[in-house]
C-alpha positions, 0 to 999 in steps of 0.5 A: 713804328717808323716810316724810315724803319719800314722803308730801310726794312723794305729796301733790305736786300738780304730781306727781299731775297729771304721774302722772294725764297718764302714766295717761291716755296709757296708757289708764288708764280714769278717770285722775282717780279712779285716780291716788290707787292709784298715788301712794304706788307712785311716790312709794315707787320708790327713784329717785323718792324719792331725787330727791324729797329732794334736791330738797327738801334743795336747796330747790327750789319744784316738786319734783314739776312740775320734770322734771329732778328726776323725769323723765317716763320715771321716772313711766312706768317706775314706773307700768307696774311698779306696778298698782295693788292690786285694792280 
């Protein structure tokens, strides 16, 4: 696990949009604001990461926004495991 890779994955704007649908279908009140508490807890899960660098290693353009690196259920799975930390 990479500190660069999981910064490069919580940075993706693709992946932060795909993260900001996940949150506003299940409910996430004010998705927009809120995906930034949940960026670094998916960008961190073990699985996405590790697609996250192959993808990177395999030079792909859209890591974040390619659903056959990360899929959608990765993000889902990831996000209902993570709330985020009361500020």
């Amino acid at each position: 696990m990479s500190y660069k890779t999981i910064h490069a994955c919580a940075n993706d704007a693709a992946l932060t949009a795909r993260v900001t649908a996940c949150l506003a279908q299940e409910g996430v009140e004010a998705p927009v604001a809120a995906v930034g508490n949940y960026m670094y807890a998916v960008a961190s899960a073990a699985d996405i990461e590790a697609a996250y660098a192959s993808a990177l290693a395999a030079d792909n353009p859209d890591p974040g926004g390619d659903e056959s690196v990360i899929s959608d259920q990765m993000i889902l799975s990831t996000v209902q495991a993570n709330p985020p930390a009361a500020p």
